[in-house]
C-alpha positions in Angstrom: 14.4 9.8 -7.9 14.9 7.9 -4.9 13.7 4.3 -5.2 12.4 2.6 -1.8 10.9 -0.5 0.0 9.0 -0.2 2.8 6.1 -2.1 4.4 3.2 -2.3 7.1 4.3 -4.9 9.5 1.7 -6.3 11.2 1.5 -8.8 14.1 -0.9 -11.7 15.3 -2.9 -8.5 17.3 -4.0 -6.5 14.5 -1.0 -3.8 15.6 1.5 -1.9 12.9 4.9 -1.1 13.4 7.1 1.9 13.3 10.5 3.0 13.3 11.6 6.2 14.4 14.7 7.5 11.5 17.7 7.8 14.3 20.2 10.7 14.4 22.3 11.6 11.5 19.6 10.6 8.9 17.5 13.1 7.1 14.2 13.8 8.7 16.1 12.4 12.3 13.5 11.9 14.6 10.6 11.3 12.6 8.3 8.2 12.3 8.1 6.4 9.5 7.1 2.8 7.8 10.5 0.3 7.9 12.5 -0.1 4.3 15.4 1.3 2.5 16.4 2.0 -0.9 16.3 -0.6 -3.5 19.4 -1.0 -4.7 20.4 -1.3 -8.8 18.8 -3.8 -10.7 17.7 -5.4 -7.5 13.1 -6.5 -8.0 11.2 -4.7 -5.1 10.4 -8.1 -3.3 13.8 -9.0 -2.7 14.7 -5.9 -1.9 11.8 -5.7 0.8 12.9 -8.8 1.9 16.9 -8.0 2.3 16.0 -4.5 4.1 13.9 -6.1 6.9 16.4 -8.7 7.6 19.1 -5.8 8.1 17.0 -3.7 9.8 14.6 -5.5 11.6 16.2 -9.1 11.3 13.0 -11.0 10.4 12.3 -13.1 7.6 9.2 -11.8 5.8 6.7 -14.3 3.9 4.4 -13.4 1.5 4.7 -9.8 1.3 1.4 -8.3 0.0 1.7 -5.0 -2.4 -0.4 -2.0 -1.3 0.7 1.1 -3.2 3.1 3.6 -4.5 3.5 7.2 -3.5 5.7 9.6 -4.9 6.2 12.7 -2.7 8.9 15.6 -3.0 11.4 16.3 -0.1 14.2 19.2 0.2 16.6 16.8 -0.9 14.6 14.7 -3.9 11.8 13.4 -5.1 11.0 9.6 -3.1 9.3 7.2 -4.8 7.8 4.7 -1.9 6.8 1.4 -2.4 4.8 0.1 0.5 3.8 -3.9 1.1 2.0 -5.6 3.8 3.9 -8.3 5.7 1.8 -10.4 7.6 4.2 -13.7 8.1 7.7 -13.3 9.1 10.0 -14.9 11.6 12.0 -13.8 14.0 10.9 -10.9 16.5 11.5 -7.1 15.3 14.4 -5.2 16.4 15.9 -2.1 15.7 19.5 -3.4 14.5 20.3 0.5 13.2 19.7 1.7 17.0 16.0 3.2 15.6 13.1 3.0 18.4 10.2 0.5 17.1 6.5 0.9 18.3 3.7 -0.8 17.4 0.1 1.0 17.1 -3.3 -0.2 16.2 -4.9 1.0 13.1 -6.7 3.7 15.1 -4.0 5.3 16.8 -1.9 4.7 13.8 -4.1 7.4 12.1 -3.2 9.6 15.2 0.5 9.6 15.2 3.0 12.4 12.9 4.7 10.0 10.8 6.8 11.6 7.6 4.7 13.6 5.3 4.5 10.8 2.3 2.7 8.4 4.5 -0.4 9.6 5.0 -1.5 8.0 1.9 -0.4 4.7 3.3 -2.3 4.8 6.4 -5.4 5.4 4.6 -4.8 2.3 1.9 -4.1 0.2 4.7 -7.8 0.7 5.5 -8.7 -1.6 2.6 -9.3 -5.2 2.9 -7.1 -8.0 1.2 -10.3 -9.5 0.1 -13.3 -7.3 -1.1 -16.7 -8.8 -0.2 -19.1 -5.6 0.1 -19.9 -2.6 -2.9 -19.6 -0.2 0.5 -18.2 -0.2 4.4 -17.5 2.5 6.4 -14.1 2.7 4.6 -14.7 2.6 1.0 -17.0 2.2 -1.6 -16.9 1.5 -5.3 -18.6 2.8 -8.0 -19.0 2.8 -11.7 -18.3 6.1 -12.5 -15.1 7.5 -14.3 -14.7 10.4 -12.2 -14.9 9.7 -8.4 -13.0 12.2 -7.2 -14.9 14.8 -8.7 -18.3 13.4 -7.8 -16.6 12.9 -4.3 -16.0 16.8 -4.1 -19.4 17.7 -4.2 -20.4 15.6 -1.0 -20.7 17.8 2.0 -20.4 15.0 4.6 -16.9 15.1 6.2 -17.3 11.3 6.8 -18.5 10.4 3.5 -15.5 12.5 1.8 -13.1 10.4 3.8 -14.6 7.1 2.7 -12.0 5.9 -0.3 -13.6 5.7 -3.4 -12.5 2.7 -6.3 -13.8 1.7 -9.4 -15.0 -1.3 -11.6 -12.7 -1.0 -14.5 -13.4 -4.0 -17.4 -9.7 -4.0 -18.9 -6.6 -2.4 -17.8 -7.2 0.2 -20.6 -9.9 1.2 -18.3 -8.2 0.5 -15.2 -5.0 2.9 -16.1 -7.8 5.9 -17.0 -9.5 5.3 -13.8 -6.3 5.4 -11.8 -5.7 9.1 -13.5 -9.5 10.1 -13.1 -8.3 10.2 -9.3 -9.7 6.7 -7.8 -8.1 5.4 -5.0 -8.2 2.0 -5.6 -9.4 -0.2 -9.1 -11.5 -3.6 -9.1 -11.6 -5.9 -11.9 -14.8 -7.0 -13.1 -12.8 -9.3 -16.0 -9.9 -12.0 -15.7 -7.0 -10.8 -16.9 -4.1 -12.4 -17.8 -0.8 -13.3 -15.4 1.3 -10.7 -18.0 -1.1 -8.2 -18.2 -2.2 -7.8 -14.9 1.6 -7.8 -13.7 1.6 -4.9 -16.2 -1.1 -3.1 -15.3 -0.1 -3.2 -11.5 3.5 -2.0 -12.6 1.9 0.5 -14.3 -0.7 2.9 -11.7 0.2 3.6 -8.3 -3.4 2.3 -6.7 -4.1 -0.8 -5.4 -5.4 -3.1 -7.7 -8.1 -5.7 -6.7 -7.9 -9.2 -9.3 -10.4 -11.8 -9.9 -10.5 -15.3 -11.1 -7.1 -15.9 -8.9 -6.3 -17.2 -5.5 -4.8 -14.6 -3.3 -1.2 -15.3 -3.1 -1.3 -15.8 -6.9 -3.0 -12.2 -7.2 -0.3 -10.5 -4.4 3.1 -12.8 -6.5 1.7 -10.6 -10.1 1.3 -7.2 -8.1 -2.4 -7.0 -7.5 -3.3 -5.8 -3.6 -6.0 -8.2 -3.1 -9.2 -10.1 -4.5 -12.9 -8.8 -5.8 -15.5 -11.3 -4.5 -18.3 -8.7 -5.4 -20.6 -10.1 -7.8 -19.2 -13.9 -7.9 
């Protein structure tokens, strides 16, 4: 399995960028999140960090962890690790002679980027800090089985809404993440070891309490639950 780094680059506007893979490359043409593979032995943050310098040549700060997807190509199975980067330095370029662009969230959701990322572009939907049981974008519930409650719902709108769940231990948390939610929230402090081995361990993003932010992004977690404090 193919091991890579990517991330959601977003400036001061709100925008996302996107490189387009150049010719000779696999997939040559397509559009696609910027990253690389991680090399040997090399932790995913660092290896985030060292692929944007080479390909973009900005200095990223504070990278925030959003999910995993695993999807099967021709040539392998890709396993795609995908941050936020809010703070860098240095203005994006396409050292490897890639086009850049950079799209809002809207049109984002318009453009054919690789097959993989369309789980991406809907995670990026969720907030760094959840404040609200329900928006337009999510909601989160108690029960074990979202999905399938979800499949029942005849509203196109309502099916598209992600759906995560309030998960008291990361016993819990792990079964929720196979019971198909798309995103877990805490309702209990955990630990700095366990929830750095929880969020090394399901694919969703993972929403800690009783932290501050950075703290929560540094063990793996994808934001903060203020719902209910």
């Amino acid at each position: 399995m193919i091991h890579v780094v990517a991330a959601a680059v977003i400036d001061a506007g709100g925008r996302v960028l996107i490189a387009q893979r150049p010719a000779g490359k696999h997939l040559a043409g397509g559009w696609e999140f910027p990253g690389g593979k991680l090399e040997p032995g090399e932790a995913r943050a660092a290896g985030l960090a060292r692929e944007l310098k080479e390909e973009l040549g900005i200095t990223i700060h504070n990278p925030r962890p959003l999910i995993r997807v695993r999807h099967t190509y021709p040539y392998g199975e890709v396993l795609i690790d995908m941050w936020v980067v809010k703070s860098y330095s240095g203005a994006p370029r396409g050292l490897d002679g890639q086009a850049l662009q950079w799209l809002s969230q809207e049109n984002l959701e318009k453009v054919e980027l690789l097959p993989a990322d369309g789980p991406i572009v809907r995670a990026l939907r969720l907030p760094e800090r959840l404040t609200h049981l329900s928006t337009t974008d999510y909601k989160v519930v108690e029960s074990k089985f979202p999905r399938k409650r979800l499949a029942v719902d005849d509203d196109a709108a309502e099916s598209s809404r992600q759906v995560g769940m309030f998960c008291r231990d990361a016993e819990e948390a792990v079964a929720a993440a196979e019971a198909g939610a798309d995103f877990l929230v805490l309702r209990n402090v955990l630990g700095c070891g366990e929830l750095t081995a929880l969020c090394d361990s399901v694919p969703v993003p993972v929403f800690a309490r009783g932290i501050g932010l950075e703290q929560a992004w540094a063990l793996g977690a994808s934001g903060y639950s203020e719902i209910g404090w």
